[in-house]
DRENSE-354942 format. One record per residue (C-alpha): x, y, z; residue in one letter. Coordinates in nm, 2 decimals. Layout:
> X, Y, Z, A .
...
//
This chain:
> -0.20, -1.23, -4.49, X .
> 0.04, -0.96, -4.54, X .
> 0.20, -0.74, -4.25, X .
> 0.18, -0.37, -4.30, X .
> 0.51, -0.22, -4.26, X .
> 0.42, 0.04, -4.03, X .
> 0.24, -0.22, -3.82, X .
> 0.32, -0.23, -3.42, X .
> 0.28, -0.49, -3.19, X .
> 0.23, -0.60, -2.86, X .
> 0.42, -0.91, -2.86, X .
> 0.67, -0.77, -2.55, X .
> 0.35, -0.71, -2.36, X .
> 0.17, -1.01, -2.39, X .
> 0.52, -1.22, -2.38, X .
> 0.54, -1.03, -2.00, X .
> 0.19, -1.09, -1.89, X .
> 0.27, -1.47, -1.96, X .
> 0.59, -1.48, -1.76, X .
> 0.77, -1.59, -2.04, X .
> 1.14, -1.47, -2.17, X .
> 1.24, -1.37, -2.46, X .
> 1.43, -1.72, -2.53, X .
> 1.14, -1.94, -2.44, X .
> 0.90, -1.76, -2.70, X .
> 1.21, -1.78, -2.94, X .
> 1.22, -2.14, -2.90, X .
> 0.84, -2.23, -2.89, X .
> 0.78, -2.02, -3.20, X .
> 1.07, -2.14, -3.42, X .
> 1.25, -1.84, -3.46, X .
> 1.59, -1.65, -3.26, X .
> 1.58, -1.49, -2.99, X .
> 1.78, -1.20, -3.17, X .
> 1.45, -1.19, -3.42, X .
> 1.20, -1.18, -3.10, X .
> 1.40, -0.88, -2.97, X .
> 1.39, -0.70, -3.31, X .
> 1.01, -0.80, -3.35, X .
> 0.95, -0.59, -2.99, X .
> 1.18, -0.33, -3.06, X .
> 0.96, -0.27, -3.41, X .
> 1.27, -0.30, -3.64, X .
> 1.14, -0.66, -3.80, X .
> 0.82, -0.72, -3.94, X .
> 0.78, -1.11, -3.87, X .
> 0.69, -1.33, -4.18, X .
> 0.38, -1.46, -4.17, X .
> 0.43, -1.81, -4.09, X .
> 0.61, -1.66, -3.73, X .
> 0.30, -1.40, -3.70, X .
> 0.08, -1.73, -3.66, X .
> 0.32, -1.89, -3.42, X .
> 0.36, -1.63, -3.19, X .
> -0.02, -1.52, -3.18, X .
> -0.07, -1.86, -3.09, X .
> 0.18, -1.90, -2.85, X .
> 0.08, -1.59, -2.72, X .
> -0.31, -1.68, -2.68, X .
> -0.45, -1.37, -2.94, X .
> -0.48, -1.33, -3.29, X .
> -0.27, -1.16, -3.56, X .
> -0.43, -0.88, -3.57, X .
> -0.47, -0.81, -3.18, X .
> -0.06, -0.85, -3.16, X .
> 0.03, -0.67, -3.50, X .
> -0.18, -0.33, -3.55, X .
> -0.15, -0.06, -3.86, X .
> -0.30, 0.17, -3.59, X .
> -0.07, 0.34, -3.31, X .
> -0.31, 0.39, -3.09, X .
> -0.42, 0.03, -3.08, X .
> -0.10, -0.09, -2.94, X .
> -0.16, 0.13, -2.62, X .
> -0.51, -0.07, -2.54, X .
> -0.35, -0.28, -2.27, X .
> -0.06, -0.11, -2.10, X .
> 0.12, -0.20, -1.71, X .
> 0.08, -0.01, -1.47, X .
> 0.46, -0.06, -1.41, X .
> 0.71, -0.28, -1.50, X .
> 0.62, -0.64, -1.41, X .
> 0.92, -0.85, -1.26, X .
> 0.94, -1.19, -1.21, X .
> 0.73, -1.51, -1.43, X .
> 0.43, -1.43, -1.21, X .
> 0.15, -1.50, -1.51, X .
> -0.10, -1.33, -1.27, X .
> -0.21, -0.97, -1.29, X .
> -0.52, -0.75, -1.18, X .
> -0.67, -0.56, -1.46, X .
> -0.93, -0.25, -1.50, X .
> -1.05, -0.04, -1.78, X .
> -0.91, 0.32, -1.73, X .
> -0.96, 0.61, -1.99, X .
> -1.08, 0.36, -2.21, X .
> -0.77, 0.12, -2.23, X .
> -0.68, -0.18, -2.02, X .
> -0.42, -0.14, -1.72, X .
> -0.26, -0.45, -1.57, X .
> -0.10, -0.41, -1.21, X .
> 0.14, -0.73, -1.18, X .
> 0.02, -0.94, -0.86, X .
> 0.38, -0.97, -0.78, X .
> 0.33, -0.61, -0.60, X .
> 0.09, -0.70, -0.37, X .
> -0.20, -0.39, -0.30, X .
> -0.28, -0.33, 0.04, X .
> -0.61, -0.54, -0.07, X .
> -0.57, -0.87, -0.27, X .
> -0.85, -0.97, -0.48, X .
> -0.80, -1.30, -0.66, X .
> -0.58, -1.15, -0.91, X .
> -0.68, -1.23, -1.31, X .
> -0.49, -1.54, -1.46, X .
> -0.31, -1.51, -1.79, X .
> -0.54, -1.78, -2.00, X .
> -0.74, -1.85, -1.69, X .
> -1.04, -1.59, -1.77, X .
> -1.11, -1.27, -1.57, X .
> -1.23, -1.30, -1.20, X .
> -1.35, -1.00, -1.26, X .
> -1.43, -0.80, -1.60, X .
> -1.19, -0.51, -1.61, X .
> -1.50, -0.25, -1.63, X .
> -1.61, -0.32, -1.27, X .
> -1.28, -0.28, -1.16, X .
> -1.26, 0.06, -0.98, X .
> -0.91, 0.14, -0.94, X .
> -0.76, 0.39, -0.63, X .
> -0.39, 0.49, -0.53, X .
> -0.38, 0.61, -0.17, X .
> -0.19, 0.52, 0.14, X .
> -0.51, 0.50, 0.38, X .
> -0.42, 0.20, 0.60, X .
> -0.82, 0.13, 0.62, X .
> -0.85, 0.07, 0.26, X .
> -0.92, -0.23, 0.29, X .
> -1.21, -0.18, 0.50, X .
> -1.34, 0.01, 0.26, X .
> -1.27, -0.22, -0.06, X .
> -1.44, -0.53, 0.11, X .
> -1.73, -0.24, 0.23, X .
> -1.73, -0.13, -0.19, X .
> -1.81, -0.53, -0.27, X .
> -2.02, -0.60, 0.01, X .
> -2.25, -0.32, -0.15, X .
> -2.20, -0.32, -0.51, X .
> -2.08, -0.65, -0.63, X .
> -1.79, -0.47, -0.77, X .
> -1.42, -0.46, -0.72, X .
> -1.21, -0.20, -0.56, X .
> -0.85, -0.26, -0.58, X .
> -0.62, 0.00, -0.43, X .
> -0.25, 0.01, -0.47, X .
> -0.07, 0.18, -0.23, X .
> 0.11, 0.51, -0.33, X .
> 0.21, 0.84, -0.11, X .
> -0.02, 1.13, -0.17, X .
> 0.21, 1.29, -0.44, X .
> 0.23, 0.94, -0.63, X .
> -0.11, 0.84, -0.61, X .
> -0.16, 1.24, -0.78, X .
> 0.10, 1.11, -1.04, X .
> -0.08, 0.78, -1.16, X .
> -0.37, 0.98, -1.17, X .
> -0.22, 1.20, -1.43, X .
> -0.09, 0.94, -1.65, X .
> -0.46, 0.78, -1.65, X .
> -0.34, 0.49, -1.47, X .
> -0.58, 0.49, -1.16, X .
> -0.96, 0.65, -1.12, X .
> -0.92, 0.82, -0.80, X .
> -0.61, 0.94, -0.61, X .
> -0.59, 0.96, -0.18, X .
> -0.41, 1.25, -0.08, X .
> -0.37, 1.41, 0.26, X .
> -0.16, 1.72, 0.26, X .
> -0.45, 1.95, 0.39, X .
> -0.41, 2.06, 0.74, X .
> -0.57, 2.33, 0.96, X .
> -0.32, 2.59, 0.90, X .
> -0.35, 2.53, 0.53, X .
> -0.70, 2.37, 0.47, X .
> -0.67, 2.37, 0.06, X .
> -0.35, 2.21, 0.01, X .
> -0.51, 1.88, -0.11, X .
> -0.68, 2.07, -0.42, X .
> -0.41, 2.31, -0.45, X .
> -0.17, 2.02, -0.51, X .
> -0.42, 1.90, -0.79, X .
> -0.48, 2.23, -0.92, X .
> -0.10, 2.26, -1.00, X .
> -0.06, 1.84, -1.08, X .
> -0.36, 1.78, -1.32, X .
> -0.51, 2.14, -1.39, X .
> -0.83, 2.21, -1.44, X .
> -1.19, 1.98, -1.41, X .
> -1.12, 1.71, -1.11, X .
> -1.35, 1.70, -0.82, X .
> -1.25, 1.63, -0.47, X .
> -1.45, 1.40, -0.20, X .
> -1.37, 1.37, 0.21, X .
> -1.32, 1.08, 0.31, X .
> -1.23, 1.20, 0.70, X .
> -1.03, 1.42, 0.89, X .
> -0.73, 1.18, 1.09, X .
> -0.50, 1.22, 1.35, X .
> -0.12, 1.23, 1.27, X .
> 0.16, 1.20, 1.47, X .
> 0.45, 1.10, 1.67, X .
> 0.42, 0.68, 1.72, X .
> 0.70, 0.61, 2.02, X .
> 0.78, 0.29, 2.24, X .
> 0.57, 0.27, 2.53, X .
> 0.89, 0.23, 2.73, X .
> 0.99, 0.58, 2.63, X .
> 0.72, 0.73, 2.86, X .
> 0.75, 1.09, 2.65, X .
> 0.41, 1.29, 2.67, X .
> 0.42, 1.52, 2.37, X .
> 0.56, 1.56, 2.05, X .
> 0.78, 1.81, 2.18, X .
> 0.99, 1.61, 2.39, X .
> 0.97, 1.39, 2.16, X .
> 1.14, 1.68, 1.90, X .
> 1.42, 1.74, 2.16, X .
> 1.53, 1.39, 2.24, X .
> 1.82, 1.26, 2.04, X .
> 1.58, 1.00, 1.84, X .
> 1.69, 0.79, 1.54, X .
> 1.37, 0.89, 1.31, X .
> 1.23, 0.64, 1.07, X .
> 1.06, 0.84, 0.79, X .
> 0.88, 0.84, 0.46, X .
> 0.95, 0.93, 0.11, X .
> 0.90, 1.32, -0.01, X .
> 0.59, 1.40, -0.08, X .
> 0.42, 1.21, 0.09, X .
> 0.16, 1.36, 0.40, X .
> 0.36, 1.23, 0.69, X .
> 0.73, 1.33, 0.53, X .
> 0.58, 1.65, 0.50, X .
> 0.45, 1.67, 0.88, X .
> 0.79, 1.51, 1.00, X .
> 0.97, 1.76, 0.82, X .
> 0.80, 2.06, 0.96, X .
> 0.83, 1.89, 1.30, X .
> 1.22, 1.86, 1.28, X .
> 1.21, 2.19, 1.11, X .
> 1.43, 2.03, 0.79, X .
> 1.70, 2.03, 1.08, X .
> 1.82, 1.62, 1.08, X .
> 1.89, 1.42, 0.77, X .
> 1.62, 1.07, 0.76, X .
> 1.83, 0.85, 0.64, X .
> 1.56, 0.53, 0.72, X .
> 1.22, 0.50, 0.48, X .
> 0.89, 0.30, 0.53, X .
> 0.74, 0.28, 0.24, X .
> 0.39, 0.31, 0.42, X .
> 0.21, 0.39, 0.77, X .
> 0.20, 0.05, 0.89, X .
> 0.58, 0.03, 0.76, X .
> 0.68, 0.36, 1.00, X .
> 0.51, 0.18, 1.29, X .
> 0.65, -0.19, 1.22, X .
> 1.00, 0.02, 1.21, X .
> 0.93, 0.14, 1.59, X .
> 0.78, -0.14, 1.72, X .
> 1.10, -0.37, 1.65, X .
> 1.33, -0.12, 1.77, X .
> 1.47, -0.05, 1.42, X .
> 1.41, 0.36, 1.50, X .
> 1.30, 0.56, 1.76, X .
> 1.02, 0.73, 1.67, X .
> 0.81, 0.80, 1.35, X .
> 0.50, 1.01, 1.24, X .
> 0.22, 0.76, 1.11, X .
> -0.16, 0.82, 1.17, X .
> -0.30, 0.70, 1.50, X .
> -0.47, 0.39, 1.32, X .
> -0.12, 0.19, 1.26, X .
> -0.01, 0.34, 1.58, X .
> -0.22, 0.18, 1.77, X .
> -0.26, -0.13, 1.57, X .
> 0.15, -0.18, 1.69, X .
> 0.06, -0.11, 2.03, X .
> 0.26, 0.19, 2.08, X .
> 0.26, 0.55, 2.23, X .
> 0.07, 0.80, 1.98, X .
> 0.20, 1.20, 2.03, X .
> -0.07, 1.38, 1.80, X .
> 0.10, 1.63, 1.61, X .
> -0.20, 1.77, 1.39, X .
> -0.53, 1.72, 1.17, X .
> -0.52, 1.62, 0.85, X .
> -0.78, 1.57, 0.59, X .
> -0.75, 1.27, 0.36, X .
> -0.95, 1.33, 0.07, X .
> -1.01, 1.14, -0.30, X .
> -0.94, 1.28, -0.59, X .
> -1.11, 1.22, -0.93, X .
> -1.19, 1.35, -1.33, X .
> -1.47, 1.48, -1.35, X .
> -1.54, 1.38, -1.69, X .
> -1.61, 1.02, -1.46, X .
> -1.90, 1.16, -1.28, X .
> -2.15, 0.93, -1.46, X .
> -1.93, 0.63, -1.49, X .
> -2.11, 0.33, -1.27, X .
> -1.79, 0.24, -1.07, X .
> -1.78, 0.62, -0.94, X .
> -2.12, 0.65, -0.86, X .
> -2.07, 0.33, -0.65, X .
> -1.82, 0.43, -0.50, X .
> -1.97, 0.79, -0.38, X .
> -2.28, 0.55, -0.25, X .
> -2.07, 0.31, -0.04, X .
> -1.85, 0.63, 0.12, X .
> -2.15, 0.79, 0.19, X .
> -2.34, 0.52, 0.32, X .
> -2.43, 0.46, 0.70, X .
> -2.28, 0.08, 0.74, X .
> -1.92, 0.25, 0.60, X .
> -1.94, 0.63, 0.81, X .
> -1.99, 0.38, 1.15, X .
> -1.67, 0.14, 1.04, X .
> -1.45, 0.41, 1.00, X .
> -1.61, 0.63, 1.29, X .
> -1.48, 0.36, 1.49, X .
> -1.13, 0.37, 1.37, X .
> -0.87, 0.54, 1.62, X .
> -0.81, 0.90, 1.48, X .
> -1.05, 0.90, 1.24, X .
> -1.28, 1.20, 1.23, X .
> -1.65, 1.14, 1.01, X .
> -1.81, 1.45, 1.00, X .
> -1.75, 1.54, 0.64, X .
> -1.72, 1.19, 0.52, X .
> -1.87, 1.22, 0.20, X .
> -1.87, 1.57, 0.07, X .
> -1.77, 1.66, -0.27, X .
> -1.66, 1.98, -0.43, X .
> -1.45, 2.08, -0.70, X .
> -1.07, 2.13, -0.68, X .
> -1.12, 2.45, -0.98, X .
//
């Protein structure tokens, strides 16, 4: 069976999802490692015989791992560079291709991850994936396949991020929560300027951010919080609470310590590594410390329109909208339900 010359492959890909290097598939397959780098780099075309052996190897056939058609070789892609020989992955169908998120970067809600050879926990089209930095996700993921039988994974990305995997078709719905009252359409602004036209936009709630402080402080509002000489532990630009600590400090002190998430600012506090952070009241008061609200923000889900009808979105809208899931998060410290649930467009 001949190799067309322009043929592509997915050999690095599928070598990756197995945790295997570059020497080890050399070895099993009966070829150099000098050849297996060429073969991913596209600048050999295998001989048969080694097509055979590493499609084996490599649990596929020939013509899944070598393709005449471009577009074929981007039907499985990672959501980012996988590290490690971890052989497990979650996957989803997104914009009709495959993503795989490598387990090794654990989501702020694990699902038994899919197993390279193993089968599929779950098929990859009732995988609903979301980017967002909501620390009760998770609540909501188990809520989503309590209800629908379906699985929510969420991977946890500032609001700016979350926007960016959206664009590159990498997630279904993006959590941002740069709205506030003094400029109530920042959310679809942002997505207006990120993605352009035809997204919609759904409330999830309105929360409290602000100030999280040692108890042993005894400070009573944000502003003498502002004026002591605090060693700030902050989060990365562009995301909702860098923006509100920013505009606190007024862009005035350098934050020279990141948390990579709300529960991260608070963990940061709590073992005396900083000061004082801004987190939403939720982790706040998970850690036990003083909360100084600071303002309102609305956290809101982004997603294409052209997804209206899909099954996973519609599920989605149910369980957000749905009585059991409003009381959970009514309950939450901070969290506001009133417009939980409302959609409009972000044109």
């Amino acid at each position: 069976m001949p190799l067309n010359q322009t043929a592509v492959n997915q050999v690095r890909e599928r070598r990756i999802s197995m945790g295997l290097t570059q020497a080890t598939l050399a070895e099993r397959a009966g070829i150099s490692r000098t050849a297996v780098t060429a073969i991913e780099g596209e600048r050999l075309i295998p001989s048969v015989v080694s097509a055979l052996a590493l499609a084996k190897l490599l649990h596929c056939t020939v013509e899944q791992l070598f393709s005449n058609n471009k577009d074929a070789s981007n039907s499985e892609v990672w959501a980012w560079e996988p590290t490690g020989n971890s052989m497990r992955y979650w996957r989803a169908e997104v914009a009709g291709k495959t993503v795989m998120y490598p387990a090794i970067s654990t989501p702020m809600v694990t699902p038994l991850p899919d197993e390279m050879g193993a089968g599929i926990s779950t098929p990859s089209e009732e995988t609903l994936v979301m980017a967002c930095c909501d620390p009760a996700a998770g609540l909501l993921a188990s809520q989503f396949a309590k209800m629908t039988g379906m699985r929510l994974l969420v991977i946890p990305r500032s609001s700016r991020k979350a926007v960016e995997m959206l664009k590159n078709g990498l997630v279904h719905l993006a959590g941002l929560h740069l709205s506030t009252e003094e400029e109530p359409d920042m959310n679809s602004q942002v997505i207006r300027e990120s993605l352009g036209q035809g997204y919609a936009m759904m409330r999830v709630a309105k929360w409290q951010e602000g100030i999280a402080v040692s108890t042993i402080k005894k400070l009573r509002s944000a502003r003498a919080a502002k004026k002591a000489k605090f060693t700030w532990i902050g989060r990365e630009p562009g995301s909702g609470a860098r923006q509100c600590l920013d505009r606190l400090l007024d862009d005035r002190r350098v934050i020279r310590r990141i948390a990579q998430h709300h529960r991260g600012v608070a963990e940061a506090v709590q073992l005396g590594w900083a000061d004082a952070g801004v987190c939403v009241q939720l982790v706040s008061a998970e850690a036990g410390l003083d909360f100084l609200p600071v303002q309102e923000e609305a956290y809101d889900v982004c997603y294409s329109r052209s997804l209206a009808d899909d099954r996973r979105i519609k599920a989605f809208l149910r369980v957000i909208r749905s009585a059991a899931y409003r009381k959970i998060l009514s309950e939450l410290p901070g969290y506001n339900c009133s417009e939980t649930g409302t959609v409009w467009s972000a044109d």
